[in-house]
C-alpha positions in Angstrom: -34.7 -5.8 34.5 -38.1 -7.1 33.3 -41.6 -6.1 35.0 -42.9 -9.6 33.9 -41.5 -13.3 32.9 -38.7 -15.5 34.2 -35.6 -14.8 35.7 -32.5 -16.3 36.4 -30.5 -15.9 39.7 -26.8 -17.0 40.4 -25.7 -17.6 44.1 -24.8 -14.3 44.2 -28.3 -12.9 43.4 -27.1 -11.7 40.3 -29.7 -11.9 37.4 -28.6 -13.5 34.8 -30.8 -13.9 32.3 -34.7 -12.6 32.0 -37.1 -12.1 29.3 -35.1 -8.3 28.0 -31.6 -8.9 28.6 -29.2 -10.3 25.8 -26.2 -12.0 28.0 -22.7 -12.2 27.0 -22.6 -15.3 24.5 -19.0 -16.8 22.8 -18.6 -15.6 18.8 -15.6 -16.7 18.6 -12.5 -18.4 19.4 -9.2 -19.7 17.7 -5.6 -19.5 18.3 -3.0 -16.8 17.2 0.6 -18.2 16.0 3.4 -16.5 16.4 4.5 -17.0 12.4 1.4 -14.0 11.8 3.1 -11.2 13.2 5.8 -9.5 10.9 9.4 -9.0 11.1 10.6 -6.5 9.4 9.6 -3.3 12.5 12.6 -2.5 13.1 13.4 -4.7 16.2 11.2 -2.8 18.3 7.5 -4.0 17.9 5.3 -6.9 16.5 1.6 -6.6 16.0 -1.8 -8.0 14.3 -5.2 -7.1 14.0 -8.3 -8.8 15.0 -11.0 -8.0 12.2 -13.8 -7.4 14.7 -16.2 -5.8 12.1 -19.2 -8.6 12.8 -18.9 -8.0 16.3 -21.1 -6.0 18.7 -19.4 -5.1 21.6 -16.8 -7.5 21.7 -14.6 -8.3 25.0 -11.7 -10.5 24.1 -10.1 -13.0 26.0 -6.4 -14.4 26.0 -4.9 -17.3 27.7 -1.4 -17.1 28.2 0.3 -19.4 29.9 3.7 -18.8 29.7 5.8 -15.2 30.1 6.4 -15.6 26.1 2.8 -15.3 25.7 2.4 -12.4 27.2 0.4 -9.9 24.8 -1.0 -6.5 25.1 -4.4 -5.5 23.8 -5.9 -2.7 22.5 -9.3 -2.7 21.4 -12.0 -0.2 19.3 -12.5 1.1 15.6 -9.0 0.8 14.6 -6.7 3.3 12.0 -7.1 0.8 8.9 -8.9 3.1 6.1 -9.9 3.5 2.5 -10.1 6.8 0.9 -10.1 8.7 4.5 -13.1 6.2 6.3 -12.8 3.4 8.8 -13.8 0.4 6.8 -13.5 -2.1 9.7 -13.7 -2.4 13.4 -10.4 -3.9 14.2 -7.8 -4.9 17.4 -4.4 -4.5 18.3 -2.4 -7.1 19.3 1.1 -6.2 20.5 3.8 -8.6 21.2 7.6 -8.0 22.1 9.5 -8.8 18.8 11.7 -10.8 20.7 9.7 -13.5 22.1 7.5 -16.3 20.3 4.6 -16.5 21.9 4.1 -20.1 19.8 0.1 -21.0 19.4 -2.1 -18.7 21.8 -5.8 -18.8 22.1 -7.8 -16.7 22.1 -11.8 -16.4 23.4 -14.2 -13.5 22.2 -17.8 -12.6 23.9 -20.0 -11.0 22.5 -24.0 -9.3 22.7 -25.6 -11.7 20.3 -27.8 -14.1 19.1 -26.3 -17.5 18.5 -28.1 -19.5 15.7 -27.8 -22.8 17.2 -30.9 -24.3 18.9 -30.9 -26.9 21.9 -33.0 -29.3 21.3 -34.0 -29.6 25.2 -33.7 -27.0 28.1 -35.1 -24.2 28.9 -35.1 -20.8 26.1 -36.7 -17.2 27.1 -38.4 -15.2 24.2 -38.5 -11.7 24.3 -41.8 -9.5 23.8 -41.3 -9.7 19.9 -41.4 -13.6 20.0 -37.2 -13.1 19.2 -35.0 -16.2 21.3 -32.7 -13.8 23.4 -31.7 -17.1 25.4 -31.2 -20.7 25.4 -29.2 -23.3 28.1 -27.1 -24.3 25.4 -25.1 -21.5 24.4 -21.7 -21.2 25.7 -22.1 -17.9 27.9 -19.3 -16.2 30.0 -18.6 -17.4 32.8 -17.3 -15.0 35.2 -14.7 -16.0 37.6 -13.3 -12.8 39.4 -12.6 -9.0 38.2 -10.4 -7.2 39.6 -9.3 -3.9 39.6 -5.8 -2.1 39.3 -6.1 1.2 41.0 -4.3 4.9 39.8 -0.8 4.4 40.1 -0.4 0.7 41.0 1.5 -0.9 39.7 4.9 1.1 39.4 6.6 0.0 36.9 9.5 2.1 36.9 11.4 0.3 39.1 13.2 -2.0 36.2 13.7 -1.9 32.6 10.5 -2.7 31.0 12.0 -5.4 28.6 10.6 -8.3 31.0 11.8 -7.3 34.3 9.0 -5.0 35.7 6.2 -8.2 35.9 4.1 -7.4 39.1 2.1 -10.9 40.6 -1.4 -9.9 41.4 -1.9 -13.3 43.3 -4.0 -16.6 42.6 -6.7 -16.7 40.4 -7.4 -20.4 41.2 -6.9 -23.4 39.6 -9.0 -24.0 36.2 -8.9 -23.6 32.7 -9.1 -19.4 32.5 -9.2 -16.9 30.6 -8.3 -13.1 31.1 -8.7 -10.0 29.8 -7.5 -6.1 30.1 -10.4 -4.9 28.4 -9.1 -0.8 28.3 -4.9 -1.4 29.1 -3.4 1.7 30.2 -0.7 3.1 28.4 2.6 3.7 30.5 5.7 6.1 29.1 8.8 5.4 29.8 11.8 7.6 28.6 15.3 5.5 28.7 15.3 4.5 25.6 15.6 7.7 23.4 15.0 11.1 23.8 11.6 11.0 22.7 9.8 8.4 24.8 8.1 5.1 24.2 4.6 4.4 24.5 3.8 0.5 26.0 0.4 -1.3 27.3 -0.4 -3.2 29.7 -0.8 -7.0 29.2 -0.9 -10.1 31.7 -0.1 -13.9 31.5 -0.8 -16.6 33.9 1.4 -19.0 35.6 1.5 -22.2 38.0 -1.2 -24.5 38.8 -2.8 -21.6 40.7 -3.0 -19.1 37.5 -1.1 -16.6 39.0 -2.1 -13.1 37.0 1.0 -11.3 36.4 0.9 -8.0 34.9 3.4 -5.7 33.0 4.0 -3.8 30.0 4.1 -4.3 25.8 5.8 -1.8 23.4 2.9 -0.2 20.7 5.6 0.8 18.8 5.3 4.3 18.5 7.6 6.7 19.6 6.5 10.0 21.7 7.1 13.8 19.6 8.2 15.5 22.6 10.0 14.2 26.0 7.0 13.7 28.3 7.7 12.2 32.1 8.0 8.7 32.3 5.3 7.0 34.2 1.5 6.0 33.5 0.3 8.2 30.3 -3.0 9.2 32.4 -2.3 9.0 35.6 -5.8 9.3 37.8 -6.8 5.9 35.6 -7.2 2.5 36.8 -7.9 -0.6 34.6 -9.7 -3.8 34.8 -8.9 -7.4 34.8 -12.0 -9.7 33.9 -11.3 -13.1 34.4 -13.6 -16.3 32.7 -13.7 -19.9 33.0 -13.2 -21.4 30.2 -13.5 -25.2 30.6 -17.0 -25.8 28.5 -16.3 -23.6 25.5 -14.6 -24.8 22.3 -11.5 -23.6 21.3 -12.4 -23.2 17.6 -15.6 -21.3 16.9 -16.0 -18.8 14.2 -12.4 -17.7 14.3 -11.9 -14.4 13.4 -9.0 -13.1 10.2 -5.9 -12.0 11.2 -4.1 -9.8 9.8 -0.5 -7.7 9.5 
């Protein structure tokens, strides 16, 4: 928080802007179609990266509205190298083979510095004379977080090809966004005698946005057979959700790629 200048207070006496903070700005957004995942994996997996290499420290936003939709993300440096070094800052995006999740879109925030300019408002400099706000930028607008606490939910109870969805209640009406910015990993052993890694994902339904979570394949299978059940088990994850009614849906998209 700055000693000196102007701040800006929400209703819930947040500070949300002052003259040393950079606030969490929209980089980009587009739409992912279900024709840029592959194929040919065997049946048993479908994924594409997000190049993220621009980005600073990226939180990325999906809004799926139907159960199709439903995608698992997993973000960080990803495994794509050259000669033995990351080249490029990269996400996973996991989808069941089986489903087309059609055109989804997609919202990323991001630490930066937006080039465009409003041409009335109010902006806030920082010490070097550097604009680190302005009214105009499309910032994220947070609507609810919420938290899924060590164990919770279970998802053992069904097979995890669709059945094991758990409803964590309204989110309220609105055009939203959500994200599982660290999913948990979850093991589950029916399938072979080695074990099968999946993450978490969500998708939204109803008028209400009702946040339903459960579980993607990552497609990798597991070298010894562990016990079935959350892969770290004393972890909890969390679910940001954003309003997304004044931000474009095509801004800067970002390459994807198989």
């Amino acid at each position: 928080m700055a000693e000196y200048g102007v701040q800006l207070i929400n209703d819930k006496n947040y500070v949300i802007a002052n003259a040393s903070d950079v606030n969490y700005i929209l980089r980009s957004s587009g739409q992912i179609n279900n024709s840029q995942f592959p194929t040919n994996t065997g049946g048993y997996y479908s994924r594409v990266y997000m190049d993220l290499s621009a980005f600073n420290n990226p939180i990325i936003f999906f809004r799926p509205m139907t159960a199709e939709q439903r995608v698992a993300c997993i973000p960080g440096i990803n495994d794509f190298q050259t000669a033995g070094s990351v080249t490029q800052k990269r996400a996973t995006v996991l989808k069941w083979p089986n489903k087309d999740i059609g055109t989804l879109q997609y919202y990323i925030f991001d630490r930066w510095i937006p080039p465009e300019r409003s041409e009335y408002g109010m902006q806030i400099f920082d010490a070097t004379g550097g604009i680190i706000f302005d009214t105009g930028w499309n910032f994220m607008i947070v609507r609810a977080v919420k938290w899924l606490d060590p164990g919770y939910p279970n998802h053992d109870t069904t097979d995890p090809d669709g059945g094991n969805w758990t409803n964590l209640g309204a989110l309220g009406s609105g055009n939203l966004a959500v994200s599982l910015p660290n999913p948990r990993g979850w093991i589950y052993t029916g399938w072979s005698t080695f074990g099968v890694m999946l993450y978490e994902c969500v998708h939204l339904t109803g008028s209400d946005n009702q946040a339903v979570v459960s579980l993607v394949p990552r497609g990798e299978y597991l070298d010894m057979v562990p016990a079935g059940g959350w892969a770290h088990e004393n972890t909890r994850s969390q679910m940001m959700i954003v309003d997304v009614s004044q931000s474009p849906v095509s801004y800067n998209p970002v390459r994807i790629e198989n």
